[in-house]
C-alpha positions as CSV (number, residue, x, y, z in Angstrom):
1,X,175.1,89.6,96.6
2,X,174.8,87.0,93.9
3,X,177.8,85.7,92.1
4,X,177.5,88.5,89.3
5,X,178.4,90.5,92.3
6,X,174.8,92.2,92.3
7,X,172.2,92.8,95.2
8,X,170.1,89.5,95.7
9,X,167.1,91.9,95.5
10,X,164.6,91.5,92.5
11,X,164.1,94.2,89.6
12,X,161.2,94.2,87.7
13,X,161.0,96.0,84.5
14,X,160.2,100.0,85.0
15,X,158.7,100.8,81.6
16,X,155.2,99.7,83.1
17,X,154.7,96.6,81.7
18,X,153.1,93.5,84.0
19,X,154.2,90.3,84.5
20,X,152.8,88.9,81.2
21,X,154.7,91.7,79.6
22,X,151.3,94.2,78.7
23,X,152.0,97.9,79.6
24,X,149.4,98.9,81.5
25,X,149.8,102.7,82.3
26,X,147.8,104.9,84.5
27,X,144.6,104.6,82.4
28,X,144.7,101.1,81.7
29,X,144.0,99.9,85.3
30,X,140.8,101.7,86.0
31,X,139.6,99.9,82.9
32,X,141.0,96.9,84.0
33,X,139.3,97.1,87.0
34,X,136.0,98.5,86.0
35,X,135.8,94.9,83.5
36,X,136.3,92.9,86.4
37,X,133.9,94.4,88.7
38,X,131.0,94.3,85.5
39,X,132.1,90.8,84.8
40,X,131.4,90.2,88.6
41,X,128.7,91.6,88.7
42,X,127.1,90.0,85.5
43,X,128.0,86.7,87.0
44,X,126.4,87.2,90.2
45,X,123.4,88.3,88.6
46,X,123.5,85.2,86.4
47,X,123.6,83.4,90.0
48,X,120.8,85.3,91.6
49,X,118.6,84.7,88.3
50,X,119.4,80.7,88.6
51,X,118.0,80.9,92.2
52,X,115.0,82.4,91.4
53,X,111.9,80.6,91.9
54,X,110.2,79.4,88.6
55,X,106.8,80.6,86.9
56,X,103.8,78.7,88.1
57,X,102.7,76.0,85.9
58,X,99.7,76.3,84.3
59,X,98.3,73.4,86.4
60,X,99.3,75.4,89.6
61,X,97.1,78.1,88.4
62,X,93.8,76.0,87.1
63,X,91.1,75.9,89.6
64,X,90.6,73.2,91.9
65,X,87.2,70.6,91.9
66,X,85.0,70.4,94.6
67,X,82.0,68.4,94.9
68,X,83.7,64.7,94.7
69,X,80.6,63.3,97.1
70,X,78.0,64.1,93.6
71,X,80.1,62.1,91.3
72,X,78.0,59.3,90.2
73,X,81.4,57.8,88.8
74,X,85.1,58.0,89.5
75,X,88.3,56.5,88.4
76,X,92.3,57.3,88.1
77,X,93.6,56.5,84.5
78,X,96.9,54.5,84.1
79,X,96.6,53.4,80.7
80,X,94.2,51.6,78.6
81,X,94.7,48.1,80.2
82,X,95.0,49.8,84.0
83,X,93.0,52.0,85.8
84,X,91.2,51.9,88.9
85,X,88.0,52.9,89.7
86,X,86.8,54.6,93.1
87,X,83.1,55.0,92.9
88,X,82.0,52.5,92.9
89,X,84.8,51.0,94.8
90,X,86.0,47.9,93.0
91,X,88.2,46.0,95.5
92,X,89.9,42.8,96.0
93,X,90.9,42.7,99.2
94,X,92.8,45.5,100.5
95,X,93.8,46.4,97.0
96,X,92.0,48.3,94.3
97,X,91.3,45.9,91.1
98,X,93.2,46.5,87.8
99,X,90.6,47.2,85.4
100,X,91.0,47.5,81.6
101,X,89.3,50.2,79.6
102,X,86.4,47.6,78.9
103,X,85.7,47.0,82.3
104,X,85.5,50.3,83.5
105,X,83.0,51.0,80.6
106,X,81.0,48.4,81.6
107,X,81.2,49.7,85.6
108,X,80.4,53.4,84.5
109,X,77.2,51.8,82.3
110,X,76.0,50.1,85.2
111,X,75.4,52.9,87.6
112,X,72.0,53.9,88.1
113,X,72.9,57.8,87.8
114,X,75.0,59.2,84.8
115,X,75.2,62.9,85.5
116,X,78.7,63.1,86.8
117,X,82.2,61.1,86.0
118,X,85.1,62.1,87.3
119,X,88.6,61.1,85.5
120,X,91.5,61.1,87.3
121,X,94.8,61.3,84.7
122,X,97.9,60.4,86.3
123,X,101.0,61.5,84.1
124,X,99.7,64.3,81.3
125,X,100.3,67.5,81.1
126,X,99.0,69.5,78.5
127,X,100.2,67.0,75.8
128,X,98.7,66.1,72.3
129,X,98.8,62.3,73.8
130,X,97.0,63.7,76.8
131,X,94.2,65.6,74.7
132,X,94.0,62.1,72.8
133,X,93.4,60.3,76.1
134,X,90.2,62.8,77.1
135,X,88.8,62.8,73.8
136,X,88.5,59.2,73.5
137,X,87.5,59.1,77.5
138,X,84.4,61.9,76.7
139,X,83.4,60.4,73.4
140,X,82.9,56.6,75.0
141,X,81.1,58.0,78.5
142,X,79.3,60.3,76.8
143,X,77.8,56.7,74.6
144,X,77.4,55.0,78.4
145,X,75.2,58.2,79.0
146,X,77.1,60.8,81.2
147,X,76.2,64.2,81.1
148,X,79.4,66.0,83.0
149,X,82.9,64.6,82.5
150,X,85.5,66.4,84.7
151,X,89.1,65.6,84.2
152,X,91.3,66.3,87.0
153,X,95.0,66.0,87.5
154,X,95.7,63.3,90.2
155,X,98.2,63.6,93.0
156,X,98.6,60.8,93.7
157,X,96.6,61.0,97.1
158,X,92.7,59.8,98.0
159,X,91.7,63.5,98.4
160,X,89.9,64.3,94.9
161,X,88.2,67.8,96.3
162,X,91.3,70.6,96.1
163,X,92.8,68.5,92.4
164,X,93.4,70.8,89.7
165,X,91.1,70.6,86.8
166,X,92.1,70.3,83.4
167,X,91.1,71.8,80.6
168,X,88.6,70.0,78.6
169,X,89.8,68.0,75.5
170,X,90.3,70.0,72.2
171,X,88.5,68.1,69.2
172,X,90.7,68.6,65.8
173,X,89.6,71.1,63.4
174,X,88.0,68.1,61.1
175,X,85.2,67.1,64.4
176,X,84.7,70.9,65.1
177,X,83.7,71.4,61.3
178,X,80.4,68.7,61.2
């Protein structure tokens, strides 16, 4: 007993209402309960959709070059004051040289064959910078006399048979038009 002289035992409201004071009666809790198991369920398949694998890229689905040994010329592109030319293999030491954009011109002039360069771009992907980068690459090896100019995504590796090729540049409307 408690000093009122009632039983120590608890009473809880009998008009229905919960703890928070909202009558539920005999319908309310099936409703109740079905919005908790669809909010469950809409959060779990918010969960299995963020585990999902992603679409392939585009790049992932381009086709991949072969025939690196007929390339008369190849080189990786950095930037316009680095990249580094394979074929022929420019060297210092154990270290590929540093050229600048003038200086791989100059090597891609001087080959005795012009049917095939290969240009390997680093860091692009499918951007207007990137499309600026290929036109400006074609138009200047196209002067030095190439026929073919492949540009392929680089990895990063040595193998260049198996690289994704990209899309050739787009020229802007105003080129296409003369």
């Amino acid at each position: 007993m408690d000093i009122n002289g009632q039983g120590n035992e608890r009473r809880f409201p009998t008009s229905g209402a919960g703890p928070s004071g909202l009558r539920l009666g005999i319908a309310g809790k099936p409703r109740l309960a079905a919005c908790l198991a669809a909010g469950l369920c809409a959060a779990g398949l918010v969960l299995l959709a963020s585990c999902a694998t992603p679409a392939a890229s585009p790049v992932a689905s381009a086709p991949r070059f072969t025939g690196a040994a007929n390339a008369d010329f190849i080189f990786r592109y950095f930037s316009d004051q680095v990249s580094h030319v394979e074929r022929p293999l420019t060297m210092e030491g154990p270290f590929l040289v540093a050229c600048e954009r003038a200086a791989v011109l100059k090597l891609a002039a001087d080959q005795p064959r012009h049917e095939l360069a290969l240009v390997l771009l680093i860091h692009y992907f499918s951007t207007p910078a990137e499309n600026q980068v290929k036109l400006a690459w074609t138009q200047d090896l196209r002067k030095v006399g190439y026929r073919n100019i492949v540009f392929l995504l680089s990895s990063g590796g040595h193998e260049i048979d198996g690289l994704p090729i990209l899309p050739a540049p787009e020229y802007p409307a105003t080129v296409a038009q003369q």
